[in-house]
C-alpha positions as CSV (number, residue, x, y, z in Angstrom):
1,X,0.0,0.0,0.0
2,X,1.4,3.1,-0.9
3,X,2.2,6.0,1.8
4,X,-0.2,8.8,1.7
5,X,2.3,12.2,1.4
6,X,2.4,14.5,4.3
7,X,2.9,18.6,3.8
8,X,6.6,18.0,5.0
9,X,7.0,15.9,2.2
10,X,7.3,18.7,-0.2
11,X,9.5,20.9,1.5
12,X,12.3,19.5,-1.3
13,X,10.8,22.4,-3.6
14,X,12.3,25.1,-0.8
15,X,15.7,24.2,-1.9
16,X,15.1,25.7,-6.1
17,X,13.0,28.6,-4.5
18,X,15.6,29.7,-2.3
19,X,18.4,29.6,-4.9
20,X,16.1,30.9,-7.8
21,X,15.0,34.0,-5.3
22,X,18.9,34.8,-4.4
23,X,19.5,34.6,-8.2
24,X,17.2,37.6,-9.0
25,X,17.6,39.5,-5.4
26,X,20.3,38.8,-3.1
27,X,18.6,39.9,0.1
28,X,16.2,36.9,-0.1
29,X,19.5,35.3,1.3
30,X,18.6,36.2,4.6
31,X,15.8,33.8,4.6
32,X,18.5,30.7,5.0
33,X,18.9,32.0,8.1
34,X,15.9,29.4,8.9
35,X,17.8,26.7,7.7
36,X,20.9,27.6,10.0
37,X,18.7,28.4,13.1
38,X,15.6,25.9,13.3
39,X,17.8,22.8,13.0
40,X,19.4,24.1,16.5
41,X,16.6,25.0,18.3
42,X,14.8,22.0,17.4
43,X,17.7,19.4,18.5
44,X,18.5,21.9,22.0
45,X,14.8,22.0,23.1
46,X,13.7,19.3,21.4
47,X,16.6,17.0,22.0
48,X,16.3,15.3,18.5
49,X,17.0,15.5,15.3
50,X,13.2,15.9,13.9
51,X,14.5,18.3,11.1
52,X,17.4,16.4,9.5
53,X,14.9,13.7,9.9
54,X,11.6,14.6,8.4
55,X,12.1,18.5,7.6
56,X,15.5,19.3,5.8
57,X,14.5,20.3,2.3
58,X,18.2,20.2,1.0
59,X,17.8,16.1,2.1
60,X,14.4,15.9,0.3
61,X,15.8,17.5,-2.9
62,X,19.0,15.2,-3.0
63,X,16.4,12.0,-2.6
64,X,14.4,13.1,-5.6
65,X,17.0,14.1,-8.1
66,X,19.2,11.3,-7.0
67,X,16.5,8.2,-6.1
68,X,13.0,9.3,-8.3
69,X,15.0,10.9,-11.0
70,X,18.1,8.0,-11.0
71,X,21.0,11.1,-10.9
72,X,23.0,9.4,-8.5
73,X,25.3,5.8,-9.3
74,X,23.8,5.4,-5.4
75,X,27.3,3.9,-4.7
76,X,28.4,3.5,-0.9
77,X,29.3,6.8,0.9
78,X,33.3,6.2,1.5
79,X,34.1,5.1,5.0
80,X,36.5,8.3,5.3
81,X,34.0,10.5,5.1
82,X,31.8,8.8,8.0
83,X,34.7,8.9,9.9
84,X,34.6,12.1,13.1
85,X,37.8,13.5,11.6
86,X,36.5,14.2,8.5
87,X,32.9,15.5,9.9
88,X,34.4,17.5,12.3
89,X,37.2,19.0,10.4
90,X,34.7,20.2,8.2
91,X,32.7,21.5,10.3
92,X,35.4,23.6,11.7
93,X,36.2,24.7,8.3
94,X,32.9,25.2,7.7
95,X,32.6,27.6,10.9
96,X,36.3,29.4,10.2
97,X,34.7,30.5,6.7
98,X,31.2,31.5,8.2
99,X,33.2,33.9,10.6
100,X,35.7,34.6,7.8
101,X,32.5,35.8,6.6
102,X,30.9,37.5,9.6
103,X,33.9,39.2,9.4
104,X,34.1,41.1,6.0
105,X,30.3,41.8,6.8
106,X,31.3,43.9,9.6
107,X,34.3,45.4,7.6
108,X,31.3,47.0,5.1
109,X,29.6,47.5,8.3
110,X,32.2,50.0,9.4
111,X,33.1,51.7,6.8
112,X,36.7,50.0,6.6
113,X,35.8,47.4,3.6
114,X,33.6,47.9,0.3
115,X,30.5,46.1,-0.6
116,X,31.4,43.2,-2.9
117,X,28.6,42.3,-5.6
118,X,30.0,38.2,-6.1
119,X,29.4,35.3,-4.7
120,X,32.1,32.9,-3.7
121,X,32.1,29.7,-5.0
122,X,33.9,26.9,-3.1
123,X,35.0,29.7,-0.9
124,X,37.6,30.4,-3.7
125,X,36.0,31.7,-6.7
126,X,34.4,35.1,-7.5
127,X,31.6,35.1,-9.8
128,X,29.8,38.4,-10.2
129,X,26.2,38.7,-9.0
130,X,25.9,42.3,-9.0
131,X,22.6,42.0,-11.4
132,X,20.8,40.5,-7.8
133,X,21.2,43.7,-6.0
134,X,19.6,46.5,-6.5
135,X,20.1,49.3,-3.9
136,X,17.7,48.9,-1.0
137,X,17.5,51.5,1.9
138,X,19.2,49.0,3.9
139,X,22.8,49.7,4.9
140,X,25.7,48.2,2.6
141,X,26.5,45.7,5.6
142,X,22.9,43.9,5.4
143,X,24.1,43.2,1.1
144,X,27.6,42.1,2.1
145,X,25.8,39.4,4.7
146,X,23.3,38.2,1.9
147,X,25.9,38.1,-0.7
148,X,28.2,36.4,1.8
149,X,25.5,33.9,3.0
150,X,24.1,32.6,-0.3
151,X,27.7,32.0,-1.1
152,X,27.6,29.3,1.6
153,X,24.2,28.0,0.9
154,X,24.8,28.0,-3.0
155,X,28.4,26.1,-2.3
156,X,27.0,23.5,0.3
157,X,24.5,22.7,-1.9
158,X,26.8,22.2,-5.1
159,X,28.7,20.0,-2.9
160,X,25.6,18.2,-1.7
161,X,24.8,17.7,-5.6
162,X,28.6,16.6,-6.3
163,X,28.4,13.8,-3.8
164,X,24.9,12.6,-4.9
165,X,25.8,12.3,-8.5
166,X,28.9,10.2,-7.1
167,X,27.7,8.1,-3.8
168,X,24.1,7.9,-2.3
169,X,21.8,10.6,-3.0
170,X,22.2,11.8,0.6
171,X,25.6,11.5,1.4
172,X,26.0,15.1,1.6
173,X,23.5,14.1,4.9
174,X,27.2,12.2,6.3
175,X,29.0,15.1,7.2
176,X,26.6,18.1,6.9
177,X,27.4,20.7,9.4
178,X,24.0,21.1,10.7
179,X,23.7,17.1,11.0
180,X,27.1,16.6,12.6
181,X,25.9,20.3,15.7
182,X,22.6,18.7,16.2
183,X,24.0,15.2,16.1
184,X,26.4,16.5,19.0
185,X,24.1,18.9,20.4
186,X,21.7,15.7,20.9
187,X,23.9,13.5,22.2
188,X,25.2,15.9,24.9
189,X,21.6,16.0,26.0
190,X,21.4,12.3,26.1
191,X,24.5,11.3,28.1
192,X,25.4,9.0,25.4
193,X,28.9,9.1,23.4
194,X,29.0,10.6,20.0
195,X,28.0,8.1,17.2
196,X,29.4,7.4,13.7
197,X,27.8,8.7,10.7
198,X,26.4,12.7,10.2
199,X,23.0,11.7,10.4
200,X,23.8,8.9,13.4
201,X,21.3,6.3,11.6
202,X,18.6,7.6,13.2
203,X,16.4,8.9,9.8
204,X,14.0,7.5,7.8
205,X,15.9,7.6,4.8
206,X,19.0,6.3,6.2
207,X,19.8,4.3,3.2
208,X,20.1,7.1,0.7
209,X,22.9,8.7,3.1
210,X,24.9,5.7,2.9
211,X,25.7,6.0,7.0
């Protein structure tokens, strides 16, 4: 018998609005804010991890290109990347360029650094975006966050899309930063030593993540 869909099943199509909205107007960035907060909240009151479970709309959109669409060779996620090394050194990384970040925002900010119209692919390479800004009445610090921001999102996500075309469709799931926080975050609650795998085999979909 097949599985009646819930609302939250859907969410995959937040992941194309998000991007498509940042494409045309950069301040729409500030929206993936969400993404980064409600995953923490959720796991330090909650104590679980409900969204990478049943509400992370980047893991929804990986399944359907990579399992309903057949875009991934669903091969096994490599042990290395399972591994806490790896997930934690890049979730350091991942935090050193988000202050990296943080930081040239607050340059603009104070008047000691100029608003830069690009986003940063990879953290490494510029590629004009200034058509998706369009002078607001904000101050030039608020554009240099979004621009900053969707740089992140826009990278993870490429990365996300990399490892799906070459493992499981979720494997990006392995070593997410937010999975890997509320992972830790969760099992601080619990007493219990940290577990392998991003998504600590606890979702539904636990087979397209290859943990």
């Amino acid at each position: 018998m097949k599985q009646k869909k819930r609302w939250y099943d859907y969410l995959w199509i937040v992941t194309p609005i998000y991007l498509g909205l940042g494409f045309f107007n950069i301040l729409f960035a500030w929206l993936g804010m969400i993404f980064f907060c409600l995953p923490l909240f959720i796991a330090i009151f909650g104590g679980s991890k409900l969204y990478c479970n049943r509400y992370c709309d980047r893991g929804q959109f990986l399944s359907l290109l990579g399992s309903r669409l057949g875009l991934s060779r669903n091969r096994p996620t490599p042990r290395w990347m399972r591994t806490k090394v790896f997930r934690y050194g890049f979730l350091i990384f991942f935090f050193i360029m988000f202050f990296q970040m943080l930081f040239t925002t607050y340059l603009v900010g104070a008047g000691a650094g100029s608003l830069g119209e690009f986003v940063k692919l990879f953290w490494t390479f510029r590629v004009p975006w200034h058509w998706a800004y369009h002078g607001t009445l904000f101050a030039p610090w608020v554009a240099q966050f979004a621009f900053g921001f969707y740089s992140i999102m826009l990278t993870s996500t490429l990365i996300g899309l990399i490892v799906m075309v070459l493992f499981k469709p979720r494997s990006w799931c392995v070593f997410c930063p937010m999975g890997t926080m509320t992972q830790w975050i969760c099992t601080l609650r619990a007493g219990k030593p940290p577990v392998e795998g991003g998504c600590g085999g606890s979702c539904a979909s636990c087979s397209g993540c290859g943990s």
